[in-house]
C-alpha positions as semicolon CSV with decimal commas, in nm:
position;residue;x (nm);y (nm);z (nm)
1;X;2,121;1,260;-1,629
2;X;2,009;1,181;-1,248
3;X;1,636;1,131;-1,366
4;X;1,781;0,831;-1,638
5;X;2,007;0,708;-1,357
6;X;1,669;0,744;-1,095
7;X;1,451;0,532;-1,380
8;X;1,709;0,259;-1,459
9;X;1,714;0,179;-1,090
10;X;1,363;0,208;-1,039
11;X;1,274;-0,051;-1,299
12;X;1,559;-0,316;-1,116
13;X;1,404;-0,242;-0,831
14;X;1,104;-0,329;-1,010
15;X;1,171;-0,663;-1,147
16;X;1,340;-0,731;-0,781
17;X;0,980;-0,628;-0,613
18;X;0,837;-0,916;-0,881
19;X;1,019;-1,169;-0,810
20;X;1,015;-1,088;-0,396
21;X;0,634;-1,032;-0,418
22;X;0,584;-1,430;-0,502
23;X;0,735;-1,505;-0,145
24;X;0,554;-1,198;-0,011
25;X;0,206;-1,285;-0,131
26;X;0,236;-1,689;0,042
27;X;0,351;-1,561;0,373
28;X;0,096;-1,259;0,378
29;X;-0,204;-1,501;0,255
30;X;-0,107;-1,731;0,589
31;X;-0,422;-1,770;0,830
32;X;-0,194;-1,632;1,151
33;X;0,014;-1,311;1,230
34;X;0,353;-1,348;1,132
35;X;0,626;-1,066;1,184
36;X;0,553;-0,983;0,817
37;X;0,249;-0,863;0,900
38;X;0,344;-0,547;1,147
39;X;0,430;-0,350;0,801
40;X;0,289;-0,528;0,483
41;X;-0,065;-0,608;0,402
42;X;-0,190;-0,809;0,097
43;X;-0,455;-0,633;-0,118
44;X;-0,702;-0,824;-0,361
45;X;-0,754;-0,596;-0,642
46;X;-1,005;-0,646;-0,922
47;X;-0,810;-0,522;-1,239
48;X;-1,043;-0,258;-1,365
49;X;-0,971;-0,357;-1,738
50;X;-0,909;-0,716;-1,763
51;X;-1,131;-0,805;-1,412
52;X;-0,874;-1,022;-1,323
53;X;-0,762;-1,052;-0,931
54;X;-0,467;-0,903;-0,822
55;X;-0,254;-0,966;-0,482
56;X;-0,057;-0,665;-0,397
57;X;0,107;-0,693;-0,149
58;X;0,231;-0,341;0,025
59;X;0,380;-0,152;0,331
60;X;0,147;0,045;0,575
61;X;0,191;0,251;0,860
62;X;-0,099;0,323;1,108
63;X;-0,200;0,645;1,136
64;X;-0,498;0,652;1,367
65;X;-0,802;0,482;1,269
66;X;-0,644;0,436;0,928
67;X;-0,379;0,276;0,753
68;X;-0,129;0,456;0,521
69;X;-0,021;0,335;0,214
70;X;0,275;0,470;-0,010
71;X;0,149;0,426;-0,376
72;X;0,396;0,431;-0,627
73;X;0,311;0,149;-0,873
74;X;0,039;0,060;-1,113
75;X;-0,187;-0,107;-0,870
76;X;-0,355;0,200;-0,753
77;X;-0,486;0,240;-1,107
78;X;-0,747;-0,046;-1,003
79;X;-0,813;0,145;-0,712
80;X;-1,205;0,322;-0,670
81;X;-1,263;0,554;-0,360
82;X;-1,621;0,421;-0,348
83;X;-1,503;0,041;-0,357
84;X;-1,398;-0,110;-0,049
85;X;-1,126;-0,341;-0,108
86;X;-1,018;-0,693;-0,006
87;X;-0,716;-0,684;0,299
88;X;-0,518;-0,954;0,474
89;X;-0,405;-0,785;0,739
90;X;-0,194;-0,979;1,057
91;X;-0,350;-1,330;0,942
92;X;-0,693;-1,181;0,898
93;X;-0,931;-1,071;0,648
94;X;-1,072;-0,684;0,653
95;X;-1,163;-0,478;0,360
96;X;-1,058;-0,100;0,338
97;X;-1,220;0,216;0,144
98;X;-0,899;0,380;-0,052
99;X;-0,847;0,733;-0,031
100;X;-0,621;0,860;-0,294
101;X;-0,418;1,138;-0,191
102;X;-0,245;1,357;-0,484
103;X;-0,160;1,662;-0,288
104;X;0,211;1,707;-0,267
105;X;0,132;1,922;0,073
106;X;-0,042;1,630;0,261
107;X;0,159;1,382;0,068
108;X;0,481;1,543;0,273
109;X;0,282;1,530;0,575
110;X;0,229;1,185;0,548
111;X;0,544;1,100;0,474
112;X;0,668;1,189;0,736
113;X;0,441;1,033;0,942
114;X;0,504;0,717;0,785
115;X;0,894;0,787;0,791
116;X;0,877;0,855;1,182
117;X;0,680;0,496;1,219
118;X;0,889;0,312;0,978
119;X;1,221;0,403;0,908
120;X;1,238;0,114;0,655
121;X;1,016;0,335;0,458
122;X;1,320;0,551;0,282
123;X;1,465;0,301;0,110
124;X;1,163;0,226;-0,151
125;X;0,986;0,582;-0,174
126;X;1,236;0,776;-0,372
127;X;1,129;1,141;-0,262
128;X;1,244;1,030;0,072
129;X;1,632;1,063;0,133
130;X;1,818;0,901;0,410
131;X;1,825;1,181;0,646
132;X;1,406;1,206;0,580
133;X;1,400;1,506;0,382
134;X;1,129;1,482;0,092
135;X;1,267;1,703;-0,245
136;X;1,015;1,895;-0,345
137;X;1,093;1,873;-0,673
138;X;1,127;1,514;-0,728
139;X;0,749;1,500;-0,524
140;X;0,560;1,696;-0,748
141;X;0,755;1,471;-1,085
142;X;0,631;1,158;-0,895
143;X;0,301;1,291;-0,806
144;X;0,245;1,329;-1,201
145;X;0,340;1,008;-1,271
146;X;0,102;0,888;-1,079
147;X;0,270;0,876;-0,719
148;X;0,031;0,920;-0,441
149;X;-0,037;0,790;-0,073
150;X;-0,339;0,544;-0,013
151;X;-0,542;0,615;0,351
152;X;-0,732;0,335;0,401
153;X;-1,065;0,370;0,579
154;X;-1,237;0,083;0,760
155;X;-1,563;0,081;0,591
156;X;-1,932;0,098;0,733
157;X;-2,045;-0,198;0,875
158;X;-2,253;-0,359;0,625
159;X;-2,220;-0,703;0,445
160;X;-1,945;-0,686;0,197
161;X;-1,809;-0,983;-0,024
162;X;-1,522;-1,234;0,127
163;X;-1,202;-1,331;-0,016
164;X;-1,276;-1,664;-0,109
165;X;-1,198;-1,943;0,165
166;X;-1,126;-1,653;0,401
167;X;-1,433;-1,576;0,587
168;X;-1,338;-1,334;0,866
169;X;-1,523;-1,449;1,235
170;X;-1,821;-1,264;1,339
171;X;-1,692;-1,001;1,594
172;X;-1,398;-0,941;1,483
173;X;-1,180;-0,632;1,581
174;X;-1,129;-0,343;1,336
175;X;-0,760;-0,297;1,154
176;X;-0,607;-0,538;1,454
């Protein structure tokens, strides 16, 4: 009975997140840091079906040279570990190299990592409770739905493709 309470408000919360995500995506696309930007990044994500582009945009956490990523919807499906990806990220363009973490071990890890840095964080990953626990249980049943935590990794310097009308400025600074 709790999971088919747990899915009914996981898909409002779902059609909330689409309608929010409109606003999201404008703000996060702006060409300047905004207070948005300390805990959501916008992704541009090449639908590996359809080809279509995707904006996602998403909470991180930084967790030293990376960023951490809790990924519980269908946009990680795009996702290739040996495909940097597109990031706006404080006003600027970067691109990141997903690593997709399954491992309900290191997931709890990071969790609470990500918990300790962002409070906020409990309220939209539902392994976490209030107090910051992580059920176990619940973990591994959203772990084989496809729940898993993104590390990005700031990619080798080499030439990579822009997002379009968003050339980053040579000498830029890495994930600031």
């Amino acid at each position: 009975m709790a999971d088919i309470e747990m899915a009914s408000r996981m898909r409002r919360r779902a059609r909330l997140m689409r309608i929010i995500n409109v606003l999201m995506r404008r703000l996060l696309a702006l060409p300047f840091p905004t207070p948005l930007g300390r805990q959501l990044m916008l992704l541009t994500i090449t639908g590996r079906k359809s080809g279509r582009i995707y904006r996602q945009p998403v909470s991180y956490v930084r967790d030293g040279d990376t960023l951490l990523t809790p990924g519980g919807g269908k946009w990680t499906l795009n996702l290739r570990e040996d495909q940097a990806v597109p990031i706006r990220l404080n006003g600027h363009d970067r691109h990141g190299r997903p690593e997709l973490i399954t491992d309900p071990s290191l997931i709890t890890e990071l969790l609470h990592t990500m918990a300790a840095s962002n409070p906020r964080i409990t309220r939209f990953v539902p392994v976490i409770a209030a107090d910051r626990t992580i059920d176990p249980t619940r973990l591994n049943t959203a772990v084989q739905h496809g729940f898993c935590i993104v590390r990005w990794h700031e990619p080798p310097a080499q030439p990579l493709p822009t997002v379009p009308d968003r050339a980053e400025a040579p000498g830029a600074r890495p994930w600031r």
